[in-house]
C-alpha positions in Angstrom: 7.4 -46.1 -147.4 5.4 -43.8 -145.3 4.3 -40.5 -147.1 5.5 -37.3 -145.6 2.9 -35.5 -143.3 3.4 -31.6 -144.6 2.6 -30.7 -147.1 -0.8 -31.5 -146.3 -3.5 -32.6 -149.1 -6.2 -29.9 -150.6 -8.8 -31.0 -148.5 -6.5 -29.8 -144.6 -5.2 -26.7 -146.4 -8.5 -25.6 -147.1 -9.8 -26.7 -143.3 -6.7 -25.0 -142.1 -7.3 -21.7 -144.0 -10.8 -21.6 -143.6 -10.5 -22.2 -139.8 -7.5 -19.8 -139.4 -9.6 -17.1 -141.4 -12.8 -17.5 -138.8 -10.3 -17.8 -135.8 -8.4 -14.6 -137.0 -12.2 -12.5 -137.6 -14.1 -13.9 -134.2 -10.5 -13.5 -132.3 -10.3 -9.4 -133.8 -14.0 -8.8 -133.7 -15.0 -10.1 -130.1 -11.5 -9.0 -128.4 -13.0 -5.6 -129.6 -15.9 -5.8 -128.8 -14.6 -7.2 -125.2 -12.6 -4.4 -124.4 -14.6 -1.5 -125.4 -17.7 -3.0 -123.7 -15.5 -3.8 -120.7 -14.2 0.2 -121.0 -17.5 1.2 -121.3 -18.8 -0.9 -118.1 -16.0 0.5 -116.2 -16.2 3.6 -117.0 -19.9 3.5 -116.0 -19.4 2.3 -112.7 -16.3 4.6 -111.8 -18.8 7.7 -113.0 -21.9 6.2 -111.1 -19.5 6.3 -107.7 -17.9 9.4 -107.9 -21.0 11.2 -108.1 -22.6 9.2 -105.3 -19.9 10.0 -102.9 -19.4 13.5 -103.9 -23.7 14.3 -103.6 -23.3 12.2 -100.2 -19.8 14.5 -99.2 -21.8 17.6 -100.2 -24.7 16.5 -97.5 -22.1 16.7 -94.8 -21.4 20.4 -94.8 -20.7 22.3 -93.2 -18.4 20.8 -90.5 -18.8 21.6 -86.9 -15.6 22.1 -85.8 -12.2 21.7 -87.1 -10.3 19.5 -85.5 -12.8 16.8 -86.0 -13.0 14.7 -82.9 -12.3 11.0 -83.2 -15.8 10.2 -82.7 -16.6 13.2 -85.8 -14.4 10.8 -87.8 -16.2 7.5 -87.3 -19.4 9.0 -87.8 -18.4 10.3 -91.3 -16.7 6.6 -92.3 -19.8 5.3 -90.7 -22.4 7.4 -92.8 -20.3 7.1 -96.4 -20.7 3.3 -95.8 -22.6 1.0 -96.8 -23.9 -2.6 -97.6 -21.2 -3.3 -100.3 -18.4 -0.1 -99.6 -16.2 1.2 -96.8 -15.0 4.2 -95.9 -12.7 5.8 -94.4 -12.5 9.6 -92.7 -8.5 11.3 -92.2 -7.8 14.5 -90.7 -4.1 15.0 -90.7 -2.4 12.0 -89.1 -5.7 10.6 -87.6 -8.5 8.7 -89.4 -11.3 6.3 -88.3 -9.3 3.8 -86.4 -9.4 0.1 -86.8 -10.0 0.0 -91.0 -7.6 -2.0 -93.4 -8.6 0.7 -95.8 -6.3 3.0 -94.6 -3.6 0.5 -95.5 -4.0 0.3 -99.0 -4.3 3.9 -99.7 -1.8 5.0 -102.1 0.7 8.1 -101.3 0.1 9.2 -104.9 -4.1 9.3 -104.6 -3.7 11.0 -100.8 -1.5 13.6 -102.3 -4.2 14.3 -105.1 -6.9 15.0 -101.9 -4.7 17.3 -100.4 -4.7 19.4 -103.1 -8.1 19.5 -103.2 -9.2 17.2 -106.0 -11.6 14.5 -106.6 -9.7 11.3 -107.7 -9.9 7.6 -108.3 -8.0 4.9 -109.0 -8.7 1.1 -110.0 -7.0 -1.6 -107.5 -7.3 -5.4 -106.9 -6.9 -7.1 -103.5 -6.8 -10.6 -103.5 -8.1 -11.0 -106.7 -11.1 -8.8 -106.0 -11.5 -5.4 -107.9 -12.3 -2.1 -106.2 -12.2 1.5 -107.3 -10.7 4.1 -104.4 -12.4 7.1 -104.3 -10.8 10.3 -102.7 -11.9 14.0 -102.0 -11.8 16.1 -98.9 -14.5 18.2 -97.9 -14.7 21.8 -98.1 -15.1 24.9 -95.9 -17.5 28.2 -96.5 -15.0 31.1 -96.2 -15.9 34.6 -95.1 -16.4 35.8 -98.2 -18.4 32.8 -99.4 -15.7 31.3 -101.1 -14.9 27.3 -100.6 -11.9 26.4 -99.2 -10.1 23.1 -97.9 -10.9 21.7 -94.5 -8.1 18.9 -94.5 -10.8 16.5 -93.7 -10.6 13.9 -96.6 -12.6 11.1 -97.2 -12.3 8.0 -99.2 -14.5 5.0 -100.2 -13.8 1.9 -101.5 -16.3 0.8 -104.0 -16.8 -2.9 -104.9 -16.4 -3.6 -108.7 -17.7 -7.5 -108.2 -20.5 -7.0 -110.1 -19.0 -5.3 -113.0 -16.3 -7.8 -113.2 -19.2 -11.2 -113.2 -20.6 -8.8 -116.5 -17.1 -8.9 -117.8 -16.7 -12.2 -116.9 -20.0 -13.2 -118.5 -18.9 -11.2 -122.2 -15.4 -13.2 -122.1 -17.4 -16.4 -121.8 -19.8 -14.9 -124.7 -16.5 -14.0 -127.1 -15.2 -17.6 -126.1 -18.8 -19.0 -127.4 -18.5 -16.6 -130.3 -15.3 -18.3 -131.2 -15.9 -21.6 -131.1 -19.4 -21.6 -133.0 -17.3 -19.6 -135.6 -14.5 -22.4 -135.8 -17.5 -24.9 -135.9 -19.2 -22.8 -139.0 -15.8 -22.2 -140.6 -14.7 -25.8 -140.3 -18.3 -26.6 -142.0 -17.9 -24.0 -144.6 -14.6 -25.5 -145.5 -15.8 -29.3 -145.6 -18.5 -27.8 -148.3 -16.1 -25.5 -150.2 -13.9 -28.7 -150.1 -16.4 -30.7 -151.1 -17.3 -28.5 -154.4 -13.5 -28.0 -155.4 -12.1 -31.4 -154.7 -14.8 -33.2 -156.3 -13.5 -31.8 -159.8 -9.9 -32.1 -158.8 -10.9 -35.6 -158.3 -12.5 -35.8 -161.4 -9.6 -34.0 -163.2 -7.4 -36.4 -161.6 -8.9 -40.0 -162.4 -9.0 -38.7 -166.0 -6.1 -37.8 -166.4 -4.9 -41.5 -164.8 -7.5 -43.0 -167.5 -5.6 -41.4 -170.0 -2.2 -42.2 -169.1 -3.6 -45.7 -169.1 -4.5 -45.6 -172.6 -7.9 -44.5 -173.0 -7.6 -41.6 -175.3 -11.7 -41.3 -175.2 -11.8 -39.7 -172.2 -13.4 -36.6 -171.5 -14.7 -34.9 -168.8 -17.9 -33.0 -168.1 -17.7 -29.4 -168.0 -19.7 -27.3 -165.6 -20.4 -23.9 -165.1 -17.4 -21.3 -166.4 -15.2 -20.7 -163.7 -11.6 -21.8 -163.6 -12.1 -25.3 -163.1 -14.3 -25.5 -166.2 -11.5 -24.1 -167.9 -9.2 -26.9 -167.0 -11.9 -29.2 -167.6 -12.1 -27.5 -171.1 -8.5 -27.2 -171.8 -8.1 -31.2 -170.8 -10.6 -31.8 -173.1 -8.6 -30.0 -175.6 -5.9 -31.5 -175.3 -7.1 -35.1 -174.7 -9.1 -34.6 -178.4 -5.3 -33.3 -179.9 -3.5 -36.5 -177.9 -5.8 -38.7 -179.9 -5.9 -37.9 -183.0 -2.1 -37.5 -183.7 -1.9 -40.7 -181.3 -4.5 -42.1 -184.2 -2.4 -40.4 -186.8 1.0 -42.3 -185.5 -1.0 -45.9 -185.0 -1.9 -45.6 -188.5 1.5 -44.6 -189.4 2.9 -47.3 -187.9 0.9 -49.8 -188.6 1.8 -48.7 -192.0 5.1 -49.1 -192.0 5.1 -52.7 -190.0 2.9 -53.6 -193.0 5.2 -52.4 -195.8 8.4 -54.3 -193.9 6.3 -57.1 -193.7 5.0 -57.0 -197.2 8.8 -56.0 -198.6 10.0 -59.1 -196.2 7.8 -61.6 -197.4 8.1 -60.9 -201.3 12.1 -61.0 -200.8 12.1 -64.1 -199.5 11.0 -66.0 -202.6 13.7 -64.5 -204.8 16.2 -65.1 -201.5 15.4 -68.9 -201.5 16.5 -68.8 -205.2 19.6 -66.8 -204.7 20.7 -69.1 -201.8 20.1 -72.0 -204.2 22.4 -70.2 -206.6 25.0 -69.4 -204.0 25.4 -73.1 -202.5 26.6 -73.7 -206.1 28.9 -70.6 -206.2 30.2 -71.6 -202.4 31.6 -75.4 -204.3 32.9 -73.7 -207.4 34.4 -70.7 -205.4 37.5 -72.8 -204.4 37.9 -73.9 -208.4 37.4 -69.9 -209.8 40.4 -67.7 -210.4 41.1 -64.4 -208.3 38.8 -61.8 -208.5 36.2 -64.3 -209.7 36.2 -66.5 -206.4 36.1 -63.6 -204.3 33.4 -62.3 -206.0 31.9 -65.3 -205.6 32.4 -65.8 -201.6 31.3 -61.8 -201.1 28.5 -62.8 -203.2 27.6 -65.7 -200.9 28.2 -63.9 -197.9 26.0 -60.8 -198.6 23.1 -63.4 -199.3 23.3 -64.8 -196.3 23.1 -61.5 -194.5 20.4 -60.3 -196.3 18.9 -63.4 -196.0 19.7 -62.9 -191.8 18.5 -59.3 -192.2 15.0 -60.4 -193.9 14.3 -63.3 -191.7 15.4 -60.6 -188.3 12.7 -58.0 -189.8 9.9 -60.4 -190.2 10.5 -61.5 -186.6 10.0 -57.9 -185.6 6.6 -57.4 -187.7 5.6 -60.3 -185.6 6.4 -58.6 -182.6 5.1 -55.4 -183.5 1.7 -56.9 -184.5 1.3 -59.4 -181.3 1.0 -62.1 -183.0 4.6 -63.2 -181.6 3.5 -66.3 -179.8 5.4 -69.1 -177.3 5.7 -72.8 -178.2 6.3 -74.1 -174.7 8.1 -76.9 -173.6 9.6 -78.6 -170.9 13.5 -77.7 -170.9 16.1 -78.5 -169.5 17.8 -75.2 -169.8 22.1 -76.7 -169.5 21.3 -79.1 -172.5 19.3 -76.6 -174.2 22.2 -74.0 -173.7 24.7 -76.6 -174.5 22.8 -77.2 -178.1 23.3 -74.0 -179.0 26.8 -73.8 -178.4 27.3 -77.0 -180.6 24.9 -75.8 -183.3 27.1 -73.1 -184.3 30.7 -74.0 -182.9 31.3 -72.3 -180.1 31.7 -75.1 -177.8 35.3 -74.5 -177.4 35.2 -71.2 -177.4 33.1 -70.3 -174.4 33.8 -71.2 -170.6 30.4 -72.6 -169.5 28.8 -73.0 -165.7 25.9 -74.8 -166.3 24.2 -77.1 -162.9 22.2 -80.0 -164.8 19.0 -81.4 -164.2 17.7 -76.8 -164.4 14.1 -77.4 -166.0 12.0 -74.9 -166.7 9.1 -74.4 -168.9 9.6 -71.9 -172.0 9.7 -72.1 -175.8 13.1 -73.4 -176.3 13.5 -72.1 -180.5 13.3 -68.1 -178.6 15.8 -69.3 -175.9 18.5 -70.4 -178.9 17.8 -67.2 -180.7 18.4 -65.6 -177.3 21.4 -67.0 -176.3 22.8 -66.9 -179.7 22.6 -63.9 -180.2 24.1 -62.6 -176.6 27.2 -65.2 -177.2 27.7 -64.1 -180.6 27.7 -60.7 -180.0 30.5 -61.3 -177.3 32.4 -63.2 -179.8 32.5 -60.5 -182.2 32.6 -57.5 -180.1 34.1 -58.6 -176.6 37.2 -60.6 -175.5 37.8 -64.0 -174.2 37.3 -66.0 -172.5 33.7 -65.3 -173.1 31.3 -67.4 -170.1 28.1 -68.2 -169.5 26.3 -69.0 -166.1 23.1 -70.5 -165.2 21.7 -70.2 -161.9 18.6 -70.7 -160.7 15.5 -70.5 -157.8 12.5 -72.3 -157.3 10.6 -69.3 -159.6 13.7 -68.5 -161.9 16.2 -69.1 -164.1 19.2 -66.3 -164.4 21.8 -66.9 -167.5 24.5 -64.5 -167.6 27.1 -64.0 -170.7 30.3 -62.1 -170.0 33.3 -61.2 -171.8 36.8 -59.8 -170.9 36.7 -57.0 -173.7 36.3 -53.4 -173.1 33.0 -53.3 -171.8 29.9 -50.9 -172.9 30.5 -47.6 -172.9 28.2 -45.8 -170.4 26.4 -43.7 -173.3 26.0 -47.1 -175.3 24.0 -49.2 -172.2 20.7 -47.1 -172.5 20.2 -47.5 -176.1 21.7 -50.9 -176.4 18.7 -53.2 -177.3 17.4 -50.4 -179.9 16.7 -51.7 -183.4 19.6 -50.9 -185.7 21.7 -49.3 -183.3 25.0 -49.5 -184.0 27.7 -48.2 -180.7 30.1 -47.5 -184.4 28.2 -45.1 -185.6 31.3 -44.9 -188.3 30.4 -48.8 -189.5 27.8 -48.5 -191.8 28.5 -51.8 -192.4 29.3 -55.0 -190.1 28.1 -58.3 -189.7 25.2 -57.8 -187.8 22.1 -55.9 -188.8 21.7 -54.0 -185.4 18.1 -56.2 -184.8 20.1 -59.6 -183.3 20.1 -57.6 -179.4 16.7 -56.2 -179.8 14.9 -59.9 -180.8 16.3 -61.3 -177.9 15.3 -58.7 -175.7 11.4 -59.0 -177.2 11.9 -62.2 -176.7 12.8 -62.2 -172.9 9.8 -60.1 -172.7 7.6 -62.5 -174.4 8.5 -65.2 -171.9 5.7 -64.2 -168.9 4.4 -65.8 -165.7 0.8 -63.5 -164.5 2.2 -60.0 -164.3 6.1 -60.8 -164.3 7.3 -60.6 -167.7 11.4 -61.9 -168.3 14.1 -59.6 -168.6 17.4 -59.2 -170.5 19.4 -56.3 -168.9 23.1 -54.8 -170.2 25.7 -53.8 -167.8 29.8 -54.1 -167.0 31.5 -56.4 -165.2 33.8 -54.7 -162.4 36.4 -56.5 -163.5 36.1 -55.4 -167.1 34.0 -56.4 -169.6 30.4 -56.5 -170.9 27.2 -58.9 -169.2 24.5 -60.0 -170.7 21.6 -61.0 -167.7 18.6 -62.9 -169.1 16.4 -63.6 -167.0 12.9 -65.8 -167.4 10.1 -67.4 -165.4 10.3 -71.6 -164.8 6.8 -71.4 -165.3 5.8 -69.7 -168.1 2.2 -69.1 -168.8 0.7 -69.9 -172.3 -1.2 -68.8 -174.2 1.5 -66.0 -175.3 -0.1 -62.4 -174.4 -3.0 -61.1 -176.9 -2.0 -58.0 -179.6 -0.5 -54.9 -178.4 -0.6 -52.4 -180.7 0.9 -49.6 -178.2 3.9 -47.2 -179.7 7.6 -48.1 -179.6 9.7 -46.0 -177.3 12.8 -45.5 -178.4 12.5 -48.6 -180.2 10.9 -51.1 -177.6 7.9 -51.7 -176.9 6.7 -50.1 -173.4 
């Protein structure tokens, strides 16, 4: 399954951050920096040609005559030109003929000149910038004071050059930007580089000890807040160990004491059995209460006898010293055996394809089935079945009942030890370990990594099933120790 692409790892957000950040501070600083220094060339520039043309309108005073002729006109355009401006001279509704200036001379800026002012204004004509320039020349009155001759003059200065210097700091602010993208992007990689590398460290830890290996540790530098979560995992991986160490010990305690009780009850067990064989012939023969006393006595014996023998199967399992006696089998007949062994041939509906060989221990596989058939004898309905089917890699038995089924709270907790779905029968039959032994035992049964299963459920059509499932080829030797904890009474 492909992983989603957002949200991204550690490594891009820090990229991403680091690169928006220098983006964001080259972007703010250089625009800035653009605009004022473009403001500042401008304004430059417009001040520069304002003073030129009013120093060089000054120079034509005084005027000859008013009205100018149209030869006076052209020779004031022609001597306010120059190289890189025009100009243009207007007196009323005449100017110096024949220039495109006067066509772009705003109504706005010419009304400005009438009233005597000096005024600009920025323009662009096909994309080339220019800064109008207007004023109108000035009469010497009688009494020395300057008044308006209605001769205006205007200029239109080239702002080429200014704009190739603008021009040239955009290209610089782009530059700017990019070799700030480049040294954020770098910046990032190494800030990357020294967090990830103890998130990584943190990380293959913390797998190490999910695997098992409560030694580990990690190395603690510096005393910034990784270091703390290198110190609080440290912490806490010292804690998970020892009461880990503390419930080993425990445990191992306790599978020794079954084991030990289990093995010094059986002695006095083989003598009570002894005793009981001889109570199960005279029981028929005794009076009343003394033959039932006699069959209970018999029956609890051979319970306890059950229970004892179920509990040292379990310290075997527990201790992983469980181990497989393999064998060729051929898994109908085998089945088939166990039906007969205990007399349940005509009580179970069988499908069951012979000439099915696979290669297990066959002793675990009656214990397995036994146990799964009994159970639906005692606790499910007929017609209880069993089905075999198989595939080139395994075999899949399945043992179903018509009875009420599992209740959905019971199916998680089903192959616990001693679990009992009664809670209100303290005492039954069964010892609540019969489910749980075949299960260890369909886990016993391996082939490399796939181990063999046995898995509860409900049939649709009512009822419980039992699905063992195991390997054709088992491998041998059995698995070595485990000595993990039991969850929730299994092994993990």
């Amino acid at each position: 399954m492909n992983r989603p692409w957002w949200p991204p790892g550690l490594r891009v957000r820090l990229l991403l951050a680091f690169a928006s950040l220098g983006l964001t501070t080259t972007a703010v600083v250089a625009g800035a920096s653009y605009v004022q220094a473009r403001d500042v060339i401008l304004q430059q520039a417009q001040d520069a040609a304002v003073v030129t043309l009013t120093e060089q309108v000054a120079q034509l005073t005084p005027i000859r005559s008013l009205p100018p002729s149209q030869a006076d006109l052209d020779a004031i355009a022609a001597k306010l030109s120059n190289r890189d401006d025009s100009a243009i001279a207007v007196y009323q509704d005449r100017s110096s003929s024949h220039d495109p200036i006067a066509e772009i001379l705003p109504p706005e800026l010419r009304a400005e000149v009438r009233g005597g002012r000096v005024v600009w204004q920025r323009q662009s004509e096909q994309g080339h910038p220019y800064l109008v320039i207007g004023t109108q020349l000035m009469l010497t009155g009688s009494e020395g004071t300057p008044r308006p001759s209605g001769l205006e003059v205007y200029r239109l200065h080239s702002l080429v050059p200014e704009q190739r210097s603008i021009d040239r700091l955009a290209t610089l602010a782009w530059l700017t930007g990019g070799l700030s993208l480049a040294f954020a992007v770098l910046l990032a990689l190494f800030a990357a580089r020294g967090v990830l590398r103890p998130v990584r460290e943190l990380g293959e830890a913390a797998r190490r000890l999910g695997d098992g290996d409560l030694t580990t540790r990690l190395t603690v530098h510096g005393s910034d807040e990784l270091a703390g979560v290198a110190r609080t995992f440290n912490y806490t991986a010292e804690r998970l160990e020892r009461q880990v160490g503390e419930l080993r010990r425990m445990e191992a305690d306790a599978r020794r004491f079954v084991a030990d009780v289990s093995h010094e009850l059986r002695t006095p067990l083989a003598a009570m059995t002894a005793v009981t064989d001889v109570l199960d012939e005279e029981a028929p023969r005794l009076p009343g209460d003394a033959g039932r006393a006699a069959r209970l006595v018999s029956q609890e014996t051979q319970n306890l006898t059950q229970l004892v023998t179920d509990l040292i199967e379990v310290t075997r399992f527990d201790s992983g010293t469980a181990a497989l006696n393999l064998d060729d089998v051929d898994v109908a007949a085998a089945v088939r055996a166990t039906l007969h062994a205990r007399g349940w041939t005509d009580r179970v509906v069988t499908d069951l394809p012979p000439g099915t060989l696979a290669r297990l221990d066959p002793r675990r596989l009656d214990v397995i089935m036994a146990n799964l058939v009994g159970n639906a004898l005692r606790h499910g309905a007929r017609p209880v079945s069993v089905r075999l089917r198989a595939d080139p890699d395994w075999i899949v038995l399945s043992v179903s009942d018509r009875g009420p089924g599992l209740d959905p709270r019971v199916l998680p907790r089903v192959f616990d030890r001693f679990y009992k779905a009664d809670s209100a029968r303290s005492r039954s039959e069964g010892s609540g370990l019969g489910l749980a032994i075949a299960w260890e035992n369909a886990r016993l049964h391996r082939a490399d990594a796939d181990r063999g299963s046995l898995v509860a459920g409900n049939d649709p059509a009512g009822g419980a099933v039992f699905t063992l499932r195991l390997p054709r080829r088992c491998t041998d030797p059995s698995p070595p120790a485990d000595h993990r904890l039991l969850v929730d009474g299994r092994r993990s």
